[in-house]
KEGU-584634 format. One line per 3 residues: number of its first residue (from 1); their letters; for each residue x, z negated, y negated of N, C-alpha, C. Coordinates in steps of 0.1 Angstrom, whole numbers, plus 5000, padded with zeros to 4 digits. Layout:
residues N
NUM	A	X:Z:Y:X:Z:Y:X:Z:Y  ...
//
This chain:
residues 377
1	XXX	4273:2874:2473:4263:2880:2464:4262:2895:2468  4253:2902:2471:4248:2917:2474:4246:2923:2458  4254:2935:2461:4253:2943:2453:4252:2958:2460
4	XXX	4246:2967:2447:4239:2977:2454:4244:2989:2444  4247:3003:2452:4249:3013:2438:4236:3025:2444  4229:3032:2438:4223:3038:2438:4224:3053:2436
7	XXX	4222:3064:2443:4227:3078:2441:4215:3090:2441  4216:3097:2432:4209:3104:2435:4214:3121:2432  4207:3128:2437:4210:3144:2437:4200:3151:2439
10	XXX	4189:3161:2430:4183:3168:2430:4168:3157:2436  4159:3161:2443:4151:3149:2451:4153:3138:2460  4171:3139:2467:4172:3133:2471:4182:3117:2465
13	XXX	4174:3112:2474:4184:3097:2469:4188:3084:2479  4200:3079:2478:4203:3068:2489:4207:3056:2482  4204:3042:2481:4210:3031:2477:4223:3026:2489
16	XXX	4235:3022:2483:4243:3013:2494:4244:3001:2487  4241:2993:2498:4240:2979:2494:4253:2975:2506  4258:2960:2496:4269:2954:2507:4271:2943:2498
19	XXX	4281:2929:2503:4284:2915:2502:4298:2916:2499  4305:2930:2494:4314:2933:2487:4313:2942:2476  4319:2936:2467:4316:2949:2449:4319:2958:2455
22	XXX	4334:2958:2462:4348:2968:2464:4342:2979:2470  4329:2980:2480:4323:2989:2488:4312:2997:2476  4304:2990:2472:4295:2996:2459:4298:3001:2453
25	XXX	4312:2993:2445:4322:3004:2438:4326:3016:2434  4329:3016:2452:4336:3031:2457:4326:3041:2453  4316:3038:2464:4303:3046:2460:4298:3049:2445
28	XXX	4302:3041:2434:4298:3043:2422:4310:3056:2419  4320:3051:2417:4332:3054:2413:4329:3072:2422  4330:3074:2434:4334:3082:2443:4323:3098:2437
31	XXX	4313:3088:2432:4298:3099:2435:4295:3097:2422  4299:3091:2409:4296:3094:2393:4289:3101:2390  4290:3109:2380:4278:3120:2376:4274:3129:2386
34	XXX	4284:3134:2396:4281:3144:2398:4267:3142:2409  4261:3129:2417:4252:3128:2421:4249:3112:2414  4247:3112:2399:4239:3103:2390:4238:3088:2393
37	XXX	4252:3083:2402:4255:3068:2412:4252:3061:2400  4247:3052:2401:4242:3038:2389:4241:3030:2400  4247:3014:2391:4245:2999:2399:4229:2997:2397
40	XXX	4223:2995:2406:4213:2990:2408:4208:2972:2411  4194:2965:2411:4195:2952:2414:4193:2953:2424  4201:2947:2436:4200:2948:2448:4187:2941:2456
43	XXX	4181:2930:2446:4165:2926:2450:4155:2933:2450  4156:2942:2441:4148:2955:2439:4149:2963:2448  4158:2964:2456:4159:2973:2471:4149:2972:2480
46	XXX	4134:2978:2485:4129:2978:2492:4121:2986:2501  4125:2996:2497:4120:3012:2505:4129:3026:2499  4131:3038:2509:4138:3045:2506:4146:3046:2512
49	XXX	4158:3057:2516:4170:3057:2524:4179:3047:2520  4182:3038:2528:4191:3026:2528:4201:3023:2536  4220:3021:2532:4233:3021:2536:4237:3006:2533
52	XXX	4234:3000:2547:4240:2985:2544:4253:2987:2546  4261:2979:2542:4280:2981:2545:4282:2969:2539  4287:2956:2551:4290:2942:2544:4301:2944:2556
55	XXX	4312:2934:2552:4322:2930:2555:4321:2913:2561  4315:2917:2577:4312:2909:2584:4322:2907:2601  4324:2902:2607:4336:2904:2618:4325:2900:2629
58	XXX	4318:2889:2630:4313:2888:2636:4300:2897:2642  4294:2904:2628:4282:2916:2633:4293:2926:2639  4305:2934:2633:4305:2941:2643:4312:2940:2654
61	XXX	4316:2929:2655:4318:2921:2676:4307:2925:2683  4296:2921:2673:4286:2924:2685:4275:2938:2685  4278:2942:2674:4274:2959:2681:4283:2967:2688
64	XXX	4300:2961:2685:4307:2967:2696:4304:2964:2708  4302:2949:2708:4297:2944:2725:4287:2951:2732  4279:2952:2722:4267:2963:2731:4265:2978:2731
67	XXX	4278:2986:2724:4277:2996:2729:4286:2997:2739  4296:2986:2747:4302:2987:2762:4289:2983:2770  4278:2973:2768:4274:2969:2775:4261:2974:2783
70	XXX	4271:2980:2796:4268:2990:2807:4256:3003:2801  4260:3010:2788:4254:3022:2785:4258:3035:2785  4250:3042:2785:4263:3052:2787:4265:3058:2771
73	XXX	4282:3061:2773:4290:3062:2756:4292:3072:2756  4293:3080:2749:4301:3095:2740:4308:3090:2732  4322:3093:2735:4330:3098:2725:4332:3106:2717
76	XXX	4332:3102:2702:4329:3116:2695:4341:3116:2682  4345:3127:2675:4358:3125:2666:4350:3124:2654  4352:3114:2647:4345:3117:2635:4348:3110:2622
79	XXX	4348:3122:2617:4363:3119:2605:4375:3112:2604  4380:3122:2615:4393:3121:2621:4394:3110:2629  4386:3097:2632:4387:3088:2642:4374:3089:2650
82	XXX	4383:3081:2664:4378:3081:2677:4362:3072:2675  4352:3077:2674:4339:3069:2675:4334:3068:2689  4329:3057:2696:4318:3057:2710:4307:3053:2705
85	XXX	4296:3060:2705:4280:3063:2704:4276:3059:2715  4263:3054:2715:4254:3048:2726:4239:3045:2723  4232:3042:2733:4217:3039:2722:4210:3024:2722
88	XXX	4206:3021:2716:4199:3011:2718:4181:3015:2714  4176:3014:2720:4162:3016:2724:4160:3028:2710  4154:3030:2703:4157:3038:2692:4169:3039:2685
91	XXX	4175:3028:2684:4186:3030:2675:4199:3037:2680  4206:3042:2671:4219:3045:2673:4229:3036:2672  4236:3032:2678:4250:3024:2675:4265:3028:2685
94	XXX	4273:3027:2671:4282:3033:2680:4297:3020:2673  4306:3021:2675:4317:3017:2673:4329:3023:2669  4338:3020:2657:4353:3024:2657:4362:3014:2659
97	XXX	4372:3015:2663:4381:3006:2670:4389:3006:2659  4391:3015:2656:4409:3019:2650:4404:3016:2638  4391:3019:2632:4386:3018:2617:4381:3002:2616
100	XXX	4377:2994:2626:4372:2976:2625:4359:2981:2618  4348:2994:2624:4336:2992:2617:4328:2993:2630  4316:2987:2630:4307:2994:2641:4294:2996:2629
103	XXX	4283:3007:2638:4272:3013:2632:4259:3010:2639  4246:3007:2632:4235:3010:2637:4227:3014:2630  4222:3027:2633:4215:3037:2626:4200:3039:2633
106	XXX	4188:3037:2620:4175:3036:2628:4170:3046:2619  4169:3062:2625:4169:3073:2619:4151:3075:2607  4145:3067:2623:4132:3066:2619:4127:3058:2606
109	XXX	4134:3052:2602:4134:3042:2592:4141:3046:2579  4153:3055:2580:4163:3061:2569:4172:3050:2572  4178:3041:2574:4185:3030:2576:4192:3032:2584
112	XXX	4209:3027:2576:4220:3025:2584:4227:3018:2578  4235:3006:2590:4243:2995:2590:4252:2994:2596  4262:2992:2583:4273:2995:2587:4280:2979:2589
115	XXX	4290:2974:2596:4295:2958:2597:4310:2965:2596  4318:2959:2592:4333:2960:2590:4342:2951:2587  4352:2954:2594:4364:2941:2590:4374:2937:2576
118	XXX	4373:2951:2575:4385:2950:2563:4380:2964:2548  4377:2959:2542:4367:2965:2528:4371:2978:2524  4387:2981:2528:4386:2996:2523:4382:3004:2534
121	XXX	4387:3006:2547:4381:3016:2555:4365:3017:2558  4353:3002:2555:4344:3003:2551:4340:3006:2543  4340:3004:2528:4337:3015:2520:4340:3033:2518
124	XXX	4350:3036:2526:4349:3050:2529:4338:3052:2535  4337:3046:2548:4325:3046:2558:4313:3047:2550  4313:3040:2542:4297:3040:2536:4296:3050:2528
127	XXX	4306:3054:2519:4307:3064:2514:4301:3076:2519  4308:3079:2533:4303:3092:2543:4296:3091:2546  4286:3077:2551:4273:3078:2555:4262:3078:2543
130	XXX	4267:3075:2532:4261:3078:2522:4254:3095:2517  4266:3098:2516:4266:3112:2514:4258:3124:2525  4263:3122:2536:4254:3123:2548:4240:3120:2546
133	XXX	4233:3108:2545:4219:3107:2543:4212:3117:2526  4222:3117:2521:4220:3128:2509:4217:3139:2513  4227:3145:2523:4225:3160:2523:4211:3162:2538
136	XXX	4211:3150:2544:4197:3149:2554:4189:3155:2551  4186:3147:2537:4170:3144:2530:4173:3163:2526  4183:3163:2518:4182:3175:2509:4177:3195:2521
139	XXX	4186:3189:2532:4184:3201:2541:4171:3201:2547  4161:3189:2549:4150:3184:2556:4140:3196:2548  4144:3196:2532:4138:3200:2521:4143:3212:2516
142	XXX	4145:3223:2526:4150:3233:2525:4162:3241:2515  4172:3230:2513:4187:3232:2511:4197:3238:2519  4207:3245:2513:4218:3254:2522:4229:3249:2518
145	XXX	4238:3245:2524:4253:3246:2519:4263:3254:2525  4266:3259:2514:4280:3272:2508:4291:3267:2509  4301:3274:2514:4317:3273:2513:4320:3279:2499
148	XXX	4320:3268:2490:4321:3274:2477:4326:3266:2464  4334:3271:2456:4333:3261:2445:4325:3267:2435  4326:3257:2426:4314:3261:2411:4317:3259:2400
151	XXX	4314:3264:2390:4316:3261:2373:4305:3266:2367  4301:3259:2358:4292:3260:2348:4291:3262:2338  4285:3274:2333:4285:3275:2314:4276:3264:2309
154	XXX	4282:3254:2301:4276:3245:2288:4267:3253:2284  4250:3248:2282:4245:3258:2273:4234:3266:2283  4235:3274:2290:4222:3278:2298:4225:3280:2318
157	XXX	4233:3268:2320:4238:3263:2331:4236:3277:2340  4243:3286:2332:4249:3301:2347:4256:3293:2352  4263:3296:2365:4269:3293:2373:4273:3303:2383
160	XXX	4288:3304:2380:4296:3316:2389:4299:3307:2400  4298:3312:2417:4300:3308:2428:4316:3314:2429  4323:3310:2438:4335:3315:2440:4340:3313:2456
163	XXX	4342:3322:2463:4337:3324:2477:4354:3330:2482  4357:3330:2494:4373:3332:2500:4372:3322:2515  4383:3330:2524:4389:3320:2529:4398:3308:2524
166	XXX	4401:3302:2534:4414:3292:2533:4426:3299:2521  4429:3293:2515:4439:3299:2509:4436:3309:2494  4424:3316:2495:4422:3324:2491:4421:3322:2473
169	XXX	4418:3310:2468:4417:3306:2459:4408:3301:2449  4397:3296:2454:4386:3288:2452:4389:3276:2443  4397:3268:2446:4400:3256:2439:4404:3264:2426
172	XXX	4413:3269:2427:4424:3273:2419:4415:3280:2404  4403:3292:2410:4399:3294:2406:4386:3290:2394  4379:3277:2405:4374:3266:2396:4380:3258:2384
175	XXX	4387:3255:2391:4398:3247:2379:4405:3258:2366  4406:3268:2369:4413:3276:2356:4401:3278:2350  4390:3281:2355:4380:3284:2342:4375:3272:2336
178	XXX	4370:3259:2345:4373:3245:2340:4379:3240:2330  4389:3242:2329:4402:3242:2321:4403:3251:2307  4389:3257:2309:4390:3271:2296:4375:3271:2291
181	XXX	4368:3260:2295:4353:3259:2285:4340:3258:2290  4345:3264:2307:4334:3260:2317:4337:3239:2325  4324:3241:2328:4322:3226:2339:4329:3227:2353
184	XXX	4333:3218:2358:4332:3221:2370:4322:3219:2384  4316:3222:2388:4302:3218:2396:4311:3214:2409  4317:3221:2413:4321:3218:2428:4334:3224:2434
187	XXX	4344:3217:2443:4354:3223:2441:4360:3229:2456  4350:3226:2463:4349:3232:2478:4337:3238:2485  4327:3232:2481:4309:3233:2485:4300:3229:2474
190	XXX	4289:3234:2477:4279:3235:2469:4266:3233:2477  4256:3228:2476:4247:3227:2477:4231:3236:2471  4228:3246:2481:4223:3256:2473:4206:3255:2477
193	XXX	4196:3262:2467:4185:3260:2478:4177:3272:2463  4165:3286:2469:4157:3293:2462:4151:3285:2452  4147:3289:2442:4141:3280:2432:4131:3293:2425
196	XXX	4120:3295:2417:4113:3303:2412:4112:3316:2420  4110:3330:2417:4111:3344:2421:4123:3346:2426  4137:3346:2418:4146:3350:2427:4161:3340:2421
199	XXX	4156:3326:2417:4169:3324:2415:4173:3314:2426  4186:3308:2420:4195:3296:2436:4197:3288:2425  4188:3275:2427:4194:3263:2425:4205:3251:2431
202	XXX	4216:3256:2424:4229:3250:2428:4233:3236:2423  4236:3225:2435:4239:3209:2430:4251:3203:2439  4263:3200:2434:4273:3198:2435:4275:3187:2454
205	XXX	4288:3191:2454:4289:3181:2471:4302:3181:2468  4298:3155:2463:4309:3154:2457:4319:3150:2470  4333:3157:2466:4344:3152:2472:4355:3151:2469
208	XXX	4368:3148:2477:4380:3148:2467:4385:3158:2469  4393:3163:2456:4400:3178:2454:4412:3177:2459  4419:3187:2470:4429:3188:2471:4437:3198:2468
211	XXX	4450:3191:2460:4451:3202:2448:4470:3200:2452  4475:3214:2460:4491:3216:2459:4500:3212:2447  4507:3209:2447:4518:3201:2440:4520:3214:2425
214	XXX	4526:3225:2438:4524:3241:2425:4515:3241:2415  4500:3240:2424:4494:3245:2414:4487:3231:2407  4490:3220:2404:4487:3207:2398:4502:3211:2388
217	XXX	4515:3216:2392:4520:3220:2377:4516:3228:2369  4512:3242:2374:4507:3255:2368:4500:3250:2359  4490:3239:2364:4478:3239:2354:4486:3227:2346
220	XXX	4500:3223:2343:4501:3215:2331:4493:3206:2336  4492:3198:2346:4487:3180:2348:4494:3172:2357  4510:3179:2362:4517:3170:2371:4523:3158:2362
223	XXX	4523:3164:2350:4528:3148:2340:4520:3137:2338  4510:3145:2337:4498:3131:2335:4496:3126:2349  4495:3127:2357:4500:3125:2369:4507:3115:2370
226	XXX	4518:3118:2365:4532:3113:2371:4528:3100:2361  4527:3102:2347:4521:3089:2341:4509:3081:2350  4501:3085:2355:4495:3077:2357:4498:3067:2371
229	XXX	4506:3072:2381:4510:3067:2394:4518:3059:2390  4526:3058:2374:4536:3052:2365:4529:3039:2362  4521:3041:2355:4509:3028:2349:4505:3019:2360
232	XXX	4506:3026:2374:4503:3018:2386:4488:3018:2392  4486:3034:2384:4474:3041:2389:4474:3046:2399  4464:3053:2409:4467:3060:2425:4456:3071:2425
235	XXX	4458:3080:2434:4449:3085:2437:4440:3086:2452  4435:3096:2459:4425:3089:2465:4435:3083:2478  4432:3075:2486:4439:3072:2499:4441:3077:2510
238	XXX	4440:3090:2511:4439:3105:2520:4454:3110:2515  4457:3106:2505:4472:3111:2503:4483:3108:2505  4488:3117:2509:4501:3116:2519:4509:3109:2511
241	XXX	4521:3097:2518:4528:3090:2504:4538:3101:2502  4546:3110:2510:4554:3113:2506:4547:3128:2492  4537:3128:2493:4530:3137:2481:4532:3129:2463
244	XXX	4529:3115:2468:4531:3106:2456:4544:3101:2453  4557:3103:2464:4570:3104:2459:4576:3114:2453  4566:3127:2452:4569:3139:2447:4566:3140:2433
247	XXX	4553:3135:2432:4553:3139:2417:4554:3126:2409  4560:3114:2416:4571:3102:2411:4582:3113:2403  4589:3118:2413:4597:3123:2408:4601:3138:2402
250	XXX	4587:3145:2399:4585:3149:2391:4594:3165:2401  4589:3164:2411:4593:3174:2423:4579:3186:2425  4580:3196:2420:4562:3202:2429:4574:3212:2438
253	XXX	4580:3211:2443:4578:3218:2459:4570:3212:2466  4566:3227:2476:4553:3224:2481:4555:3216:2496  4550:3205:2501:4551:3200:2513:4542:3205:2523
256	XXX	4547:3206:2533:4538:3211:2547:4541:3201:2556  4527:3201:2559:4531:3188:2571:4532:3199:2583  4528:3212:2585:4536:3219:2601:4533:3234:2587
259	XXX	4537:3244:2599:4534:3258:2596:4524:3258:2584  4508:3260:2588:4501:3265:2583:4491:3251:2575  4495:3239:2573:4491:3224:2564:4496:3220:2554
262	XXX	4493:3223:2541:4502:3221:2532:4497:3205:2525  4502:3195:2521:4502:3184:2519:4498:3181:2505  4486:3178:2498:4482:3179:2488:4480:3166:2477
265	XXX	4477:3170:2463:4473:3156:2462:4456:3154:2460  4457:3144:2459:4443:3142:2463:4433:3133:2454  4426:3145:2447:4420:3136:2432:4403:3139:2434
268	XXX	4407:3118:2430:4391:3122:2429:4380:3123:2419  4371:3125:2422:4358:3130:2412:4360:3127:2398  4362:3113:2398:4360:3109:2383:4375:3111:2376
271	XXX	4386:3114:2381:4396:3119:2379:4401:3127:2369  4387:3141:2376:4391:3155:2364:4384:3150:2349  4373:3138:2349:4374:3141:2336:4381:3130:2327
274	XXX	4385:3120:2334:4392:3108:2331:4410:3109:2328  4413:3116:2337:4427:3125:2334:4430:3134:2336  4422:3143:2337:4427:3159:2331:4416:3171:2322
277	XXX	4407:3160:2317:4403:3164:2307:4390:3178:2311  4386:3176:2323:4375:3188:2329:4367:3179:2330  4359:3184:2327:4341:3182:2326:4332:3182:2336
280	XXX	4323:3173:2343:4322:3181:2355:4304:3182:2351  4298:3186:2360:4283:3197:2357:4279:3187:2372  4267:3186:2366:4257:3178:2378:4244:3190:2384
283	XXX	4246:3204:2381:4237:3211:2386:4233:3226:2376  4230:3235:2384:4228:3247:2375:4220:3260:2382  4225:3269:2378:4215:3282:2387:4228:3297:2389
286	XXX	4228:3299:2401:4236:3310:2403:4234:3318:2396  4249:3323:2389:4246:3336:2379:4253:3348:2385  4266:3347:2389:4273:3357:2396:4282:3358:2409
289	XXX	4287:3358:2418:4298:3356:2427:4313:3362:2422  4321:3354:2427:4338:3360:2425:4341:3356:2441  4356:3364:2443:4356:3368:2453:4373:3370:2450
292	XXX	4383:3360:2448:4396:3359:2442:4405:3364:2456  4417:3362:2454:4429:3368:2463:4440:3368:2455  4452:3355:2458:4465:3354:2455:4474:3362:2460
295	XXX	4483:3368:2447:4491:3379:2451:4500:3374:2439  4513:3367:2444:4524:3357:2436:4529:3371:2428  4535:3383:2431:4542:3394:2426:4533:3401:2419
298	XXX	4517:3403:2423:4517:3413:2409:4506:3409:2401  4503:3417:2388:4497:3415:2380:4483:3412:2384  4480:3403:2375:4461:3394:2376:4454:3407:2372
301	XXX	4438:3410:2382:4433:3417:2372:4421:3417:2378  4408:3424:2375:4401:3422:2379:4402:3433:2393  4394:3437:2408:4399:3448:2413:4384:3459:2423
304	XXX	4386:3464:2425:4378:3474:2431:4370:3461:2446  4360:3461:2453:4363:3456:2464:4344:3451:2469  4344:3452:2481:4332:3458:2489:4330:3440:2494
307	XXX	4334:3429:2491:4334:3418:2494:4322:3413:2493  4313:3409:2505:4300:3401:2501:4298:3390:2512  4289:3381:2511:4283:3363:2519:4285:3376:2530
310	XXX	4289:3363:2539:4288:3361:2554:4288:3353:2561  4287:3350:2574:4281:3337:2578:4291:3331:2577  4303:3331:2576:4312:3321:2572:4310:3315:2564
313	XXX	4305:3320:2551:4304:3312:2539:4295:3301:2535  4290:3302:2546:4280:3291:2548:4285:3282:2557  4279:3270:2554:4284:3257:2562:4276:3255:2575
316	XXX	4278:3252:2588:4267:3250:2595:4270:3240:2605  4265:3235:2615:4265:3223:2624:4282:3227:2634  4283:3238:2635:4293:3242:2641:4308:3243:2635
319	XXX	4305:3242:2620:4315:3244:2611:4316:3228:2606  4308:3220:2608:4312:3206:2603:4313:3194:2611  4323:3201:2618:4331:3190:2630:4337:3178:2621
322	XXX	4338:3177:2613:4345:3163:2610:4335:3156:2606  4322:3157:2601:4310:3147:2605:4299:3153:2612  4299:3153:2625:4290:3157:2634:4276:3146:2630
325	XXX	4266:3151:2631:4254:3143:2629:4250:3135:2635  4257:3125:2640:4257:3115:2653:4249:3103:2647  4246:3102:2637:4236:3089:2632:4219:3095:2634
328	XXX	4217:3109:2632:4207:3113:2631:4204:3116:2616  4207:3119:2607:4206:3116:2594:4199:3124:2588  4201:3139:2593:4193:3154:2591:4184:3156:2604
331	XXX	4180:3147:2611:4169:3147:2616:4168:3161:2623  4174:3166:2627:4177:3182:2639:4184:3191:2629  4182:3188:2618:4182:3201:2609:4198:3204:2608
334	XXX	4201:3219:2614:4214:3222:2617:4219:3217:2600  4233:3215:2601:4246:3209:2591:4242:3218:2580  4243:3232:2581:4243:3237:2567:4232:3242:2563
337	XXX	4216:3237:2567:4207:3241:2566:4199:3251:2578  4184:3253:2573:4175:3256:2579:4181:3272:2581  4179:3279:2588:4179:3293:2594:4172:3304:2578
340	XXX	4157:3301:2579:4153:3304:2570:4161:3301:2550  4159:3287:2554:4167:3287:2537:4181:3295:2535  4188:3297:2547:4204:3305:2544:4201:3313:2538
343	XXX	4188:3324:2546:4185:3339:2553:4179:3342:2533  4172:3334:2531:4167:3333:2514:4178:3333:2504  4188:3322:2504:4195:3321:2497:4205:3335:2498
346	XXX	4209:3335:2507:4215:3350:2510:4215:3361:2501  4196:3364:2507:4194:3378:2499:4196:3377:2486  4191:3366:2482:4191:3364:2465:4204:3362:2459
349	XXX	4213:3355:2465:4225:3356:2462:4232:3372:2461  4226:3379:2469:4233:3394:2473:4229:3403:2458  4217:3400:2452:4213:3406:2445:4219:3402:2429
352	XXX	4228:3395:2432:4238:3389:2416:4250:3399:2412  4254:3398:2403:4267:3405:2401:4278:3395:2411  4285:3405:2420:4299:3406:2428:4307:3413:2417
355	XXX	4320:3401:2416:4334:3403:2412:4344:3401:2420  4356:3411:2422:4367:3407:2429:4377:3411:2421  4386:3397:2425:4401:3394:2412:4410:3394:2420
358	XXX	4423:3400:2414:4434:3397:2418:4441:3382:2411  4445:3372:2414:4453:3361:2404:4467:3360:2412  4478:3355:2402:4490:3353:2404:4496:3340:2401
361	XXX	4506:3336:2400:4510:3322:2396:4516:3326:2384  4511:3335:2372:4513:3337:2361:4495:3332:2361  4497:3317:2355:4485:3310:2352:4483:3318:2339
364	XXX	4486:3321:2330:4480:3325:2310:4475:3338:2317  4475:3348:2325:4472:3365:2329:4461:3360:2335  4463:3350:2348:4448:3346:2355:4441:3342:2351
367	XXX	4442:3333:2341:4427:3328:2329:4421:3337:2322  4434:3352:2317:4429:3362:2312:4421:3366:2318  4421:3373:2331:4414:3377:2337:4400:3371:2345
370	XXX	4402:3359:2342:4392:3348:2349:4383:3351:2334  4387:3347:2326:4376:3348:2313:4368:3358:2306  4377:3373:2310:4371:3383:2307:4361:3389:2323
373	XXX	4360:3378:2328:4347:3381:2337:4340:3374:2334  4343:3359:2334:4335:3353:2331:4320:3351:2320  4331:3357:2307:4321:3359:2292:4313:3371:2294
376	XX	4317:3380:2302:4306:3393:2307:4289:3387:2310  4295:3373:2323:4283:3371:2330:4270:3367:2321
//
């Protein structure tokens, strides 16, 4: 029996259909409100961007067979496994070995088919290719995406952006105000694009949160946690087991898998409001930027500081090596948008209130300080 979940986000939208719930599912489960996933009747599927993904052995025998057969292959890394790409007269098809999936993608059409051996590493697959045909359509239609998380005021959907390097405290950031009466829109990227005279209409890019052992105590949710992995609950399957031996045992030292990798856990979407009580926000309009910086010794505050967008903070074809656009999905359109929509979103963004915070791992001082900017905006 085919079943199908249906997604949508701002104008854009993808149905995945497959001959497994467990793949639909995911997709339902994965992508919930924050891009409006509903089961759909899979009969009713008959135009529109469309993500087949069935759990077949024999289809992808034979799209692997023909992308050996005498064409020439690219190797390409994509999402962390080895893919070989090749063409078939328009189409794209390519193969994973290590994953038991192969692909054929008919760009011209919105359509891609996925075959797979074993239902959970295909339903990721679909997942990604899911999401990918999302942000296609949405960039084709002059969308940008931000290195950013998000939160939203209930009520006339402002929306403070929260901008940093690695480390810098974005997540951290999101989640304390989350936690204190705002939504959460996004906890790494955002999907941004000009809307009216001078505002940015911002729509979430769902994915899973990775959240240090530390700071999943700080915020008071390693117990529920710990209950729930208890009950013989999990979280997403990107997580390291020895991360889920830790808060078994009720351990938050921090793991590093080398120097500079710290080993996280890994929650997904429907998560924050299912067990930890955050709300999450399907869309809103840029109200202000923050611009945080962890400093464990001294006091939270708010601080002096000349911090504004760069091209860093934007996402772009060169910054999103782990899904290179090998299916064709955005259709040329570089990864984080058109040249033009950044260069827009930019200025307009430039012209919002800039805040820069100091926070510490004295969580009750950084909420202080998180909220007395916040209620200004």
């Amino acid at each position: 029996m085919i079943s199908a979940t249906r997604l949508e986000a701002a104008a854009a939208a993808v149905t995945v259909l497959s001959n497994r719930q467990e793949v639909t599912g995911w997709a339902l489960r994965y992508f919930g409100p924050w891009w409006n996933a509903a089961p759909v009747d899979a009969t009713a599927v008959c135009a529109g961007s469309v993500v087949i993904a069935d759990v077949k052995q024999d289809a992808y025998e034979k799209i692997t067979r023909l992308v050996h057969d005498g064409r020439s292959v690219e190797p390409v890394d994509y999402a962390k496994h080895a893919l070989l790409v090749a063409r078939d007269g328009e189409d794209i098809i390519a193969t994973s070995p290590e994953e038991g999936i192969a692909y054929r993608s008919t760009p011209s059409a919105s359509r891609l088919v996925l075959a797979g051996i074993d239902p959970q590493p295909l339903a990721l697959a679909a997942a990604r290719i899911a999401r990918e045909a999302i942000r296609g359509q949405l960039l084709r239609d002059g969308w940008a995406v931000l290195h950013s998380s998000a939160v939203l005021r209930p009520g006339d959907g402002a929306t403070i952006l929260t901008f940093g390097d690695k480390g810098a405290g974005k997540t951290t950031t999101a989640l304390l105000l989350a936690s204190h009466g705002w939504q959460l829109l996004a906890n790494d990227r955002v999907l941004v694009r000009p809307t009216g005279e001078r505002g940015v209409e911002v729509v979430p890019w769902p994915s899973a949160a990775a959240l240090g052992l530390g700071l999943l105590h700080s915020l008071g949710w390693d117990v529920r946690a710990r209950e729930h992995l208890r009950d013989g609950g999990s979280f997403h399957p990107t997580q390291h087991e020895s991360v889920t031996e830790a808060l078994l045992a009720g351990d938050h030292t921090p793991l590093w898998e080398n120097a500079k990798r710290e080993r996280k856990v890994q929650v997904f979407p429907d998560q924050f409001p299912g067990l930890f009580n955050v709300p999450l926000a399907t869309g809103g309009v840029a109200a202000a930027l923050l611009f945080p910086r962890i400093d464990a010794d001294v006091a939270p505050d708010v601080v002096d500081g000349t911090r504004t967008l760069g091209e860093a903070d934007f996402m772009s074809g060169a910054t999103e090596d782990r899904y290179p656009d090998v299916f064709g999905q955005a259709h040329g359109v570089n990864g984080g948008g058109r040249e033009s929509a950044r260069a827009e979103v930019a200025a307009r963004l430039a012209g919002l209130p800039h805040h820069a915070v100091r926070l510490s791992h004295d969580v009750t001082a950084s909420v202080a300080v998180l909220c007395k900017v916040a209620d200004a905006i």
